[in-house]
C-alpha positions, -999 to +999 in steps of 0.1 A: +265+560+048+232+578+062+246+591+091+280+608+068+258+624+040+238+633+073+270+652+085+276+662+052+241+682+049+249+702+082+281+709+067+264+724+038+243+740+058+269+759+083+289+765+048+259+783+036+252+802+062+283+825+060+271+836+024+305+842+014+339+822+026+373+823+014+389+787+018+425+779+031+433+756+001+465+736+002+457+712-021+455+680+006+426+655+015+404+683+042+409+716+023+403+701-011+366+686-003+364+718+021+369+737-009+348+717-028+320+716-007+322+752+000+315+756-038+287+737-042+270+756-013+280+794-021+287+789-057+306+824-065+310+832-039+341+812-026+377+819-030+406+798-028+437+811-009+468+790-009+502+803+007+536+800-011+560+796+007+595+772+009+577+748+036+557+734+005+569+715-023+561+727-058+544+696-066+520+704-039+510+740-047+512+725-087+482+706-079+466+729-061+465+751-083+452+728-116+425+718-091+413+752-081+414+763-123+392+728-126+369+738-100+365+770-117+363+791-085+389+822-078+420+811-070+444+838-048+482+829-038+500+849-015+539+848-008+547+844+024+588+841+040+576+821+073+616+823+078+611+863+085+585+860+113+598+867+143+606+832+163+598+807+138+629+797+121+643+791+160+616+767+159+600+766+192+573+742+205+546+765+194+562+772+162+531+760+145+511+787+166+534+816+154+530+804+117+493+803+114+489+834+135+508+850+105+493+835+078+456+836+086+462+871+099+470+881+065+448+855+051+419+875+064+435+907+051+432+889+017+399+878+026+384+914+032+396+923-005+368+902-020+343+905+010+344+868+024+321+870+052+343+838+067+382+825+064+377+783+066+402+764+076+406+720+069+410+710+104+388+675+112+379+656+143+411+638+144+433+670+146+420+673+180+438+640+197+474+654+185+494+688+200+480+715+176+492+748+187+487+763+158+445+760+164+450+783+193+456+808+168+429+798+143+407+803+175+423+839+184+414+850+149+384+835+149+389+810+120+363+789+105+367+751+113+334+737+093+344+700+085+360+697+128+323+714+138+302+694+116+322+660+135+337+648+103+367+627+108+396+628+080+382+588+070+349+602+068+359+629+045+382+605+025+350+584+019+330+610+010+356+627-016+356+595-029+316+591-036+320+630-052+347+615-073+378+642-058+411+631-069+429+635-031+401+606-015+435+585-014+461+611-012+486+608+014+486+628+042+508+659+038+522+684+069+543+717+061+580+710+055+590+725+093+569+693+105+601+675+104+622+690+122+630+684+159+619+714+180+650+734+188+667+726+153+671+756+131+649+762+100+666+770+067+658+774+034+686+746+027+677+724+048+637+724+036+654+718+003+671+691+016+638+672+029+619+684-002+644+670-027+644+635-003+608+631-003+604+639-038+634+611-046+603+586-027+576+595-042+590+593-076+601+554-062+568+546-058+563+551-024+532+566-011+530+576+026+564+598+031+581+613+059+622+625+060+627+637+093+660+656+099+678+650+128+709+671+127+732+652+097+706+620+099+675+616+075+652+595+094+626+579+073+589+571+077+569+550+059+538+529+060+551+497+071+534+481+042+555+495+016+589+481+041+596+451+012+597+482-014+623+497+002+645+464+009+640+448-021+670+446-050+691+477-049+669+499-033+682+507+000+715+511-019+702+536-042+679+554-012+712+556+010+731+569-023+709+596-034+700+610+000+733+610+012+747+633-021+715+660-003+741+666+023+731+637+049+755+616+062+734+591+076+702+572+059+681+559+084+647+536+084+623+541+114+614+505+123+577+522+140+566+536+103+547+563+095+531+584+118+516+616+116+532+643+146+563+619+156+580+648+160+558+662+193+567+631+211+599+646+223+578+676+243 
């Protein structure tokens, strides 16, 4: 553990050097201890900004929210349609770029309002061995990435969230809504329902890890192959197939590979 709290003191350090930040907050593992850790270094001087929007559940932006009023530190939503930007909903291969470029551009409009010296974003050391367009933007706008800089990986920051006591240490990972789609399938407001509502069916289950990818009429889920004798035992698969199916799917399908993050960039 010396050599993480040693990370964790030069992230305090770069944290405190921008005198005043405001924090991408979703509410997952990175932007919560981001958020924290941000608070411990500038005190008042940090706000949270967390995006509405229908590529996150409720539940998500529910608990980011009650963690933020917790926290005590100034909490600022903004609504954004990503539907309306201009390429997105075709969803390209570098949707993700076109998304952040709009939502940290008016991030840092936010930003300005309160006189954040900084906008700082969750990325870690892992994000870097997956397709990330979207970093290309966070780079353009010149975007904060402290816990990535300061070499923390997202087990390092899930151990140390654990020794602060943060509630997400264990959270499952979580990715915006578009992440399950395959590139070239069009983006709607009904279909991110769709996913929501299945995911949300899950997690209420019991399961932990979750992923519904959409592949035209077929649901395709992931999950942590540990949790594979949940899903087959009694009437479950029954009652999975049942309720996903009324969403508007007509097939139910279980990925033999489980869960992993960016399955989806393996078709580029």
């Amino acid at each position: 553990m010396d050599e993480l709290h040693k990370k964790y003191s030069a992230l305090s350090e770069r944290l405190s050097s921008f005198k005043s930040a405001a924090v991408a907050f979703s509410g997952g593992v990175d932007s919560t201890f981001l958020l924290k850790a941000a608070h411990d270094a500038l005190g008042e001087n940090v706000t949270a900004i967390t995006v509405r929007s229908c590529l996150f559940p409720v539940r998500e932006m529910d608990e980011a929210a009650d963690f933020a009023k917790k926290l005590g530190v100034r909490h600022i939503i903004i609504d954004i349609d990503e539907l309306s930007i201009p390429g997105f909903k075709e969803n390209p291969p570098d949707r993700c770029y076109i998304c952040k470029r709009e939502l940290f551009t008016k991030m840092k409009t936010e930003a300005r309002k309160f006189g954040a010296k900084a906008v700082l974003e969750g990325s870690n050391t892992d994000d870097m061995n997956d397709y990330r367009p979207g970093m290309t933007a966070i780079k353009e706008l010149d975007i904060k990435s402290p816990l990535r800089d300061s070499g923390l990986s997202k087990a390092e920051i899930r151990a140390l969230s654990r020794e602060m006591g943060l509630p997400t240490w264990q959270k499952p990972s979580f990715a915006c809504l578009a992440s399950r789609f395959v590139y070239g399938e069009e983006i709607t407001k009904e279909k991110l329902a769709k996913i929501e509502r299945a995911e949300a069916l899950l997690l209420d289950m019991g399961f932990k890890q979750v992923r519904v990818r959409l592949h035209g009429d077929i649901a395709r889920i992931e999950l942590e192959p540990s949790q594979f004798p949940l899903l087959l035992s009694e009437d479950t698969p029954e009652r999975i197939n049942r309720e996903i199916k009324t969403l508007g799917f007509k097939y139910v399908t279980l990925d033999l590979g489980g869960y992993k993050t960016g399955s989806m960039n393996k078709t580029i």
